[in-house]
C-alpha positions as CSV (number, residue, x, y, z in Angstrom):
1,X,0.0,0.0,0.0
2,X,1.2,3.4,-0.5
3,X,0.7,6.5,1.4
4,X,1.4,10.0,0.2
5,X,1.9,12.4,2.8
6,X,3.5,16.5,3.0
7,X,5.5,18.5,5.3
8,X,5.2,22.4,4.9
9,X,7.7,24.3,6.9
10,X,6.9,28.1,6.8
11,X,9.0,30.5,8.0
12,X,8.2,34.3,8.8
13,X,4.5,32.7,9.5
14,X,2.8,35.8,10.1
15,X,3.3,36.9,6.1
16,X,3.2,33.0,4.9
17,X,0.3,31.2,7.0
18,X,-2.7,32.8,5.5
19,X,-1.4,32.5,2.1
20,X,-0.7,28.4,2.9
21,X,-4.0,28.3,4.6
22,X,-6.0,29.8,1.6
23,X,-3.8,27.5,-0.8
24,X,-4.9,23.8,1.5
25,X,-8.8,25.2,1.5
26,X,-8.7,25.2,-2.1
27,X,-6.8,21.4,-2.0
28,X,-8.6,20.6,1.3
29,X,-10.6,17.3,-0.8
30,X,-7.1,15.9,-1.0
31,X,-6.5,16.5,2.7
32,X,-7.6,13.3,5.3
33,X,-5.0,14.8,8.1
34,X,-3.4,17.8,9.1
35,X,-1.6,18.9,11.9
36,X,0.3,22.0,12.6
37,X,3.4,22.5,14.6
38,X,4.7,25.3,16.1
39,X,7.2,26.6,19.6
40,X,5.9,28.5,21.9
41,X,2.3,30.2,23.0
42,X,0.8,33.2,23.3
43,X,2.9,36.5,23.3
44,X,6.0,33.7,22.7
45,X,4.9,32.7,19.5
46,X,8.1,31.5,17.0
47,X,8.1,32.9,13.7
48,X,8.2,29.4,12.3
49,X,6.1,26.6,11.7
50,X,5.9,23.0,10.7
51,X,2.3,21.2,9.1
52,X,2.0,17.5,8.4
53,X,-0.8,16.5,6.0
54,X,-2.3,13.2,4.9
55,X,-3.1,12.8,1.4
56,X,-5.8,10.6,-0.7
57,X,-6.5,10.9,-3.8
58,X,-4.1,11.2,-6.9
59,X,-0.2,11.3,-6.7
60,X,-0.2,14.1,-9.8
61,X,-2.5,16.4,-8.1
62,X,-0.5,15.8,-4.3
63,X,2.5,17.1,-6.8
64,X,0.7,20.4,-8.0
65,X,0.0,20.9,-4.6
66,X,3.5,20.4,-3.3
67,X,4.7,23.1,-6.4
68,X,2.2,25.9,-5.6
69,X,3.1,25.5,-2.3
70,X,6.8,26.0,-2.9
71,X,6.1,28.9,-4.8
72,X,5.1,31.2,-1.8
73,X,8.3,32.5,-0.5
74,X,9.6,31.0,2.6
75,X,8.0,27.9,2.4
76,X,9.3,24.5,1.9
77,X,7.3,21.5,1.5
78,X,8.0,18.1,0.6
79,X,5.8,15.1,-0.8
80,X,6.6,12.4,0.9
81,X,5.6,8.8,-0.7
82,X,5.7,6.0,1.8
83,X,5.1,1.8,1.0
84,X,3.5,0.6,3.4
């Protein structure tokens, strides 16, 4: 079985967050799990940030999601493609 899943680091998340967030809701059908990762709380907030997401659905389309992603600047994310 294979799994597909994405890791999105974001730095500077207070200019690259909402433009991630608005990219996912318009992918969100491909999305089963996510979970975002960041230090601190409250006034300690770090200015980075780390987001895990599940994928179903088509390997091409996870792709084009990976590459829109990594066109926002300070953002790296990586499709990951596990066998399980």
């Amino acid at each position: 079985m294979k799994k597909n899943v994405m890791l999105i680091y974001l730095d500077n998340r207070d200019e690259t967050a909402t433009k991630v967030q608005k990219i996912l809701t318009g992918w969100g059908c491909l999305i089963k799990t996510r979970l975002g990762i960041h230090d601190g709380v409250l006034d300690e907030c770090t200015p980075t940030g780390l987001v895990f997401l599940e994928l179903v659905g088509d390997t091409e389309k996870h792709k084009k999601l990976e590459h829109k992603l990594n066109l926002v600047k300070n953002v790296d994310a990586r499709l990951i493609q596990l066998e399980i």
